[in-house]
C-alpha positions in Angstrom: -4.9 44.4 -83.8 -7.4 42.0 -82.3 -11.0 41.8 -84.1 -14.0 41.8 -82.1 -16.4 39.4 -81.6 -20.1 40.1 -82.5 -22.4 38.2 -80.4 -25.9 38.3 -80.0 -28.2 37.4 -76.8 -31.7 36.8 -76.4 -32.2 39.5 -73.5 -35.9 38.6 -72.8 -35.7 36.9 -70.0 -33.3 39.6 -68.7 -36.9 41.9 -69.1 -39.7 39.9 -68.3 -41.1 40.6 -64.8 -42.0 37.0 -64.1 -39.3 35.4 -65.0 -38.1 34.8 -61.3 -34.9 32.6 -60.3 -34.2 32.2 -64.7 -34.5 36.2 -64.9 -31.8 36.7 -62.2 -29.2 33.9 -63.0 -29.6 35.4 -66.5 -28.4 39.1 -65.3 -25.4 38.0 -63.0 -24.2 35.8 -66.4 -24.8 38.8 -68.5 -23.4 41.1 -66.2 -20.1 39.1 -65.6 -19.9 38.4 -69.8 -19.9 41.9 -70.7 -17.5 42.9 -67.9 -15.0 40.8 -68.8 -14.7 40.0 -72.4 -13.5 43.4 -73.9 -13.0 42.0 -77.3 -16.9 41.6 -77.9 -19.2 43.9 -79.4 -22.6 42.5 -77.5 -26.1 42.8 -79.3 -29.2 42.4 -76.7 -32.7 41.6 -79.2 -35.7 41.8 -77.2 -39.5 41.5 -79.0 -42.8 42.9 -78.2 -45.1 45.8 -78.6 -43.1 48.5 -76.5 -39.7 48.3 -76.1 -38.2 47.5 -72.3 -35.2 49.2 -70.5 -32.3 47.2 -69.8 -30.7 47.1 -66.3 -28.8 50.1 -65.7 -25.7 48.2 -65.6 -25.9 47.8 -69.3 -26.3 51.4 -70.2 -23.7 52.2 -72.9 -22.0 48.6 -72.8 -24.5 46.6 -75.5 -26.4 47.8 -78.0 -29.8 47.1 -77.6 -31.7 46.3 -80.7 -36.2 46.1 -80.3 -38.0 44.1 -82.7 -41.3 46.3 -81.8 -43.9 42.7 -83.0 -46.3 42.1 -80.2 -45.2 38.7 -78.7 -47.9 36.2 -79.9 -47.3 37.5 -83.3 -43.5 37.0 -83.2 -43.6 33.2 -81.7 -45.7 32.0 -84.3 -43.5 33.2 -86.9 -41.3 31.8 -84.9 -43.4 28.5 -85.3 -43.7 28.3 -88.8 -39.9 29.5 -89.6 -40.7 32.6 -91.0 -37.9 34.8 -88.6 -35.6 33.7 -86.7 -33.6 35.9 -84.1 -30.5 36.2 -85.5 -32.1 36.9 -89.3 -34.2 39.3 -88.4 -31.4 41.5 -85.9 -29.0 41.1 -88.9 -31.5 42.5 -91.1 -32.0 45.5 -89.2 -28.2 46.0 -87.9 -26.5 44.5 -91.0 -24.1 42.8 -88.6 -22.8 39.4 -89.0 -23.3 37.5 -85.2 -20.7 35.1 -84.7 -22.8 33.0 -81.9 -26.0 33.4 -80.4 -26.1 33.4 -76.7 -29.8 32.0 -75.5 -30.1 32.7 -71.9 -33.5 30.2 -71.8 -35.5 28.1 -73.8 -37.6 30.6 -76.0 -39.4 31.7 -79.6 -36.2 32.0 -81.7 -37.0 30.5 -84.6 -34.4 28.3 -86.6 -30.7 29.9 -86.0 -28.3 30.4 -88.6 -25.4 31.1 -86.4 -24.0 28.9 -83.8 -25.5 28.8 -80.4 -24.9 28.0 -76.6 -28.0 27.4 -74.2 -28.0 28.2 -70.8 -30.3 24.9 -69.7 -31.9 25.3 -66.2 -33.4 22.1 -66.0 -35.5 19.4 -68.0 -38.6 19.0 -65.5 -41.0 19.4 -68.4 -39.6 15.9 -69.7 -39.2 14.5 -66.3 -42.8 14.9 -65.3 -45.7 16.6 -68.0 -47.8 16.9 -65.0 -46.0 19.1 -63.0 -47.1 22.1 -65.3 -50.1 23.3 -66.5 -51.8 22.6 -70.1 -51.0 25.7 -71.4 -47.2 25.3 -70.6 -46.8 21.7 -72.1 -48.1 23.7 -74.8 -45.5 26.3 -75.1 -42.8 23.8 -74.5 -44.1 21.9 -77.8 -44.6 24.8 -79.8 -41.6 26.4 -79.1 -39.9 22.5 -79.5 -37.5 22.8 -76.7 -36.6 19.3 -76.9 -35.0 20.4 -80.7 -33.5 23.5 -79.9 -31.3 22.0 -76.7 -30.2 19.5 -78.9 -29.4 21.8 -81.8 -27.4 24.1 -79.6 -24.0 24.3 -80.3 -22.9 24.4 -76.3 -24.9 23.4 -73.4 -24.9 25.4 -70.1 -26.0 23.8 -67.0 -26.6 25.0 -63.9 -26.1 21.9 -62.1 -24.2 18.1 -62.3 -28.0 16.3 -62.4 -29.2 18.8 -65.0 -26.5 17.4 -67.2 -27.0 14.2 -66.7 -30.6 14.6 -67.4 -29.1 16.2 -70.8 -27.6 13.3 -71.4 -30.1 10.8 -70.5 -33.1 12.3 -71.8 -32.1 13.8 -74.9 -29.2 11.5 -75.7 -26.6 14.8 -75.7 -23.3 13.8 -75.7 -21.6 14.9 -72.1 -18.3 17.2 -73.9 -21.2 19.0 -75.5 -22.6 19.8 -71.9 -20.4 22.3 -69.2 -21.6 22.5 -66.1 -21.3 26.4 -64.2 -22.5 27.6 -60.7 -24.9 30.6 -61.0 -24.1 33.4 -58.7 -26.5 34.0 -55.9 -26.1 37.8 -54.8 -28.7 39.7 -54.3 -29.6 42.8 -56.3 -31.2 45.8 -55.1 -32.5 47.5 -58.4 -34.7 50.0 -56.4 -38.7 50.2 -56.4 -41.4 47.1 -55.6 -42.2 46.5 -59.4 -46.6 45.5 -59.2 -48.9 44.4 -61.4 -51.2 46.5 -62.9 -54.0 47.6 -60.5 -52.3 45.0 -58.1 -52.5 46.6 -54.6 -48.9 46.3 -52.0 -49.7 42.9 -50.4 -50.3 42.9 -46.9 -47.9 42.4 -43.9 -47.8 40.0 -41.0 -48.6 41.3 -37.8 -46.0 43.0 -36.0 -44.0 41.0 -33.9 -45.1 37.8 -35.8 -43.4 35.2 -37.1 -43.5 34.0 -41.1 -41.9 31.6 -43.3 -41.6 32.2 -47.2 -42.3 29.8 -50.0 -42.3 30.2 -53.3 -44.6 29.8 -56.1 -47.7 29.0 -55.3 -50.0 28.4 -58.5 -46.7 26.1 -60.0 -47.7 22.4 -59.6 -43.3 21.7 -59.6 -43.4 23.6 -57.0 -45.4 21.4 -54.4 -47.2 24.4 -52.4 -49.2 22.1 -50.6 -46.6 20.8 -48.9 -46.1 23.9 -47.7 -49.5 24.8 -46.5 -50.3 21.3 -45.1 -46.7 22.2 -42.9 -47.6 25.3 -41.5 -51.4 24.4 -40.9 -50.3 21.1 -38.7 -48.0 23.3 -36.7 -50.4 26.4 -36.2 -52.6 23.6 -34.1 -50.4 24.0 -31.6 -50.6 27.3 -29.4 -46.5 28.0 -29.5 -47.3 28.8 -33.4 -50.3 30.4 -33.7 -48.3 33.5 -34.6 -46.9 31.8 -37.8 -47.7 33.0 -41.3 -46.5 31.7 -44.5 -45.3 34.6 -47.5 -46.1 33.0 -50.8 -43.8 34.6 -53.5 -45.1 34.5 -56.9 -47.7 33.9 -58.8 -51.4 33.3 -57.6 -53.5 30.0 -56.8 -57.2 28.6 -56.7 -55.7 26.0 -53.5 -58.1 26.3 -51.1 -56.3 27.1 -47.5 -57.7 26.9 -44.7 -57.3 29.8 -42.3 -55.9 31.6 -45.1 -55.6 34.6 -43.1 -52.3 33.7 -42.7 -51.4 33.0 -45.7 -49.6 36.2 -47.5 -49.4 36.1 -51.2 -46.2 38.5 -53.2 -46.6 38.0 -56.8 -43.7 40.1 -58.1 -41.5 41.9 -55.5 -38.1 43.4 -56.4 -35.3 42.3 -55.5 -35.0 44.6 -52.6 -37.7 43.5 -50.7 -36.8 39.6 -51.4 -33.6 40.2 -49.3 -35.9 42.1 -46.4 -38.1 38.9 -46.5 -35.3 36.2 -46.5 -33.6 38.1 -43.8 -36.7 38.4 -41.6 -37.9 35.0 -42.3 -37.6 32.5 -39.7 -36.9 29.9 -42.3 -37.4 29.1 -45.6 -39.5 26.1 -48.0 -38.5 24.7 -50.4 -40.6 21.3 -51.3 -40.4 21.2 -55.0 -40.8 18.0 -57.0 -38.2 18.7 -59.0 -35.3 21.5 -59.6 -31.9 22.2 -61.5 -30.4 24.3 -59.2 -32.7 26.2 -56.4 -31.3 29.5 -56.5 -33.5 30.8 -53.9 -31.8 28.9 -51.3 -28.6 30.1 -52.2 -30.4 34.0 -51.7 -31.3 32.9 -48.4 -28.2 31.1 -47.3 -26.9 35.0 -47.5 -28.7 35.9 -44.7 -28.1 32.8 -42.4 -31.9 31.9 -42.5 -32.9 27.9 -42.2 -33.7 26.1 -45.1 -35.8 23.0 -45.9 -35.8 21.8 -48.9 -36.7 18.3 -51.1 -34.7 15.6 -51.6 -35.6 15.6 -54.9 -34.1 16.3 -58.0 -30.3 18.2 -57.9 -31.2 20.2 -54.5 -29.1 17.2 -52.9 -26.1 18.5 -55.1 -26.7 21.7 -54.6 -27.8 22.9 -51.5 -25.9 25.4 -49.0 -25.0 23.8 -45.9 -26.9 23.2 -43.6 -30.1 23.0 -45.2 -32.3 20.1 -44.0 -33.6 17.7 -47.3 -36.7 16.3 -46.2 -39.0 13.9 -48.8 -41.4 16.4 -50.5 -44.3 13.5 -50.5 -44.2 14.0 -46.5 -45.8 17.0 -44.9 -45.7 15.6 -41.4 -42.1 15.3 -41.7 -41.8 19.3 -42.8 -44.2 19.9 -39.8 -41.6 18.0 -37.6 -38.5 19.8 -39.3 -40.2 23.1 -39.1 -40.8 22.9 -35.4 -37.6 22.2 -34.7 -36.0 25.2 -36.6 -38.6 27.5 -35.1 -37.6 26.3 -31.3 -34.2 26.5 -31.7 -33.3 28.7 -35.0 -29.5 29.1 -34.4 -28.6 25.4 -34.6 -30.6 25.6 -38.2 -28.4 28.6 -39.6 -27.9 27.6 -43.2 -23.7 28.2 -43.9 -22.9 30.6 -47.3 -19.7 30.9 -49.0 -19.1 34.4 -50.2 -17.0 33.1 -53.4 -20.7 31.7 -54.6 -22.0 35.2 -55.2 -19.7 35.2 -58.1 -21.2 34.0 -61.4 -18.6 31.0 -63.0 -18.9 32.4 -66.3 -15.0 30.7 -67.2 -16.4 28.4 -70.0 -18.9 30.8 -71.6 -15.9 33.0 -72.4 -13.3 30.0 -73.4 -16.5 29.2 -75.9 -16.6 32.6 -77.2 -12.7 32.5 -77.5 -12.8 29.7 -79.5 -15.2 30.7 -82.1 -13.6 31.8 -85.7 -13.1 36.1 -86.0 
């Protein structure tokens, strides 16, 4: 008789509202893990002062074990190595984890047990600046630097993020697998707000919009996006244009910023209305590991511009247009285009891509001692 396998996943991110693109590469992996591997017993430990509800999908499939400590309490225990994840679920379960399975960088404290990391990309060593103070902040105290090296097996979502591994952090390349995320789209049910945060507004009827994403994240190069759409609204063909920000909110002053729509957290129903309305897509960010969102949208056929930065060149469905992200004029020029002739701009998706490769997170599991 086959023993099972006891493993334990940090299912945070699987919970948190604002963990966009991370939050939904980290469902379709768990999703496809607990489908598949029948010989493990899975063990989801979320924190904080009231305890979340896991996806439907998981109902009866994991056990789900609540460490009820407020969050700012837990990571500085975190800090100064008084819990760690895996002690503290053990101590309340009595269960002996074979491997911890971190879905993101995060307060886990020093692990006992071995450990893969799913690692999405290493912008905050690439460039400081591209995040705020208080996030250079939390990626020292939580010393993600330490805790990719430490891990047992190495994740990526992309070729470039594991040669950044390598490169940056000196990792050697057998520790690192690279996997493609899957890109479907989920449609958990109701628009999921912010606390006394009102339904956004609409664009007029019968106007046209492009989406962006988030706004008040310096990586993400918003600008570019506004400076885009501004240039081409001077002309009288686009006055109708808007541009949908999706997530998070930001002190850039826009001009005309009546047509500027801002979507701070939208479920994901709504984000496959918006991608399939959209009349295209941008996506100028200084640097990314994957850029799942143009994967989402490749779904629906809708143009996409994106950077030439960072692994997008890798990555990319075809027929997205890569334009430098230091050159609004030339997103202005690429923009028109699409938006006069939007069929020859359909981006190309491959149906096999919805499916998360999840191969050598099991093979990794298989190998550890029962």
């Amino acid at each position: 008789m086959t023993s099972t396998r006891h493993i334990l996943v940090d299912a945070r991110p699987l919970v948190d509202p604002n963990a966009g693109g991370v939050g939904r590469v980290t469902r379709q992996v768990l999703e496809s893990l607990v489908q598949s591997a029948n010989d493990v017993t899975w063990t989801f430990a979320t924190t904080g002062a009231a305890k979340p509800v896991l996806p439907e999908t998981f109902t009866g499939r994991v056990i789900h074990v609540h460490i009820p400590l407020p969050n700012k309490i837990w990571s500085v225990l975190c800090m100064f190595g008084l819990k760690s994840l895996d002690r503290e679920v053990t101590r309340r379960t009595s269960e002996t984890y074979k491997a911890v399975l971190l879905p993101n960088l995060g307060f886990v404290g020093r692990l006992t047990a071995p450990y893969a990391l799913i690692l999405h990309d290493l912008s905050f060593l690439i460039e400081p600046r591209w995040f705020t103070p208080k996030m250079r902040l939390w990626h020292r105290a939580v010393g993600a630097s330490g805790q990719i090296r430490r891990a047992n097996r190495l994740f990526a979502v992309s070729e470039t993020t594991a040669c950044d591994a390598e490169r940056l952090l000196k990792i050697p390349r057998d520790k690192i697998e690279v996997f493609h995320p899957g890109t479907k789209i989920r449609e958990p049910g109701t628009l999921r707000l912010r606390s006394g945060q009102a339904r956004n507004r609409e664009p007029a009827p019968n106007s046209r919009y492009v989406l962006a994403f988030g706004e008040s994240n310096p990586r993400k190069n918003a600008s570019t996006a506004i400076a885009a759409v501004a240039d081409l609204r001077e002309d009288p063909q686009f006055t109708d244009l808007h541009l949908i920000f999706i997530g998070g909110n930001s002190k850039l002053e826009i001009r005309n910023s009546e047509w500027t729509i801002r979507k701070n957290i939208v479920s994901d129903v709504e984000l496959a209305h918006l991608y399939q309305q959209a009349a295209a897509l941008l996506y100028p960010s200084w640097y990314e590991g994957f850029g799942l969102p143009l994967h989402e949208a490749a779904q629906f056929g809708t143009p996409c511009l994106a950077s030439a930065h960072g692994a997008l060149p890798e990555t990319v469905p075809e027929g997205t247009l890569l334009i430098p992200p230091t050159k609004p004029h030339l997103w202005a020029s690429a923009l028109r285009d699409v938006l006069t002739n939007p069929d020859l701009y359909r981006t190309s998706f491959d149906p096999t891509r919805q499916v998360t490769d999840t191969v050598g997170m099991r093979q990794w599991i298989q190998s550890l001692p029962q």
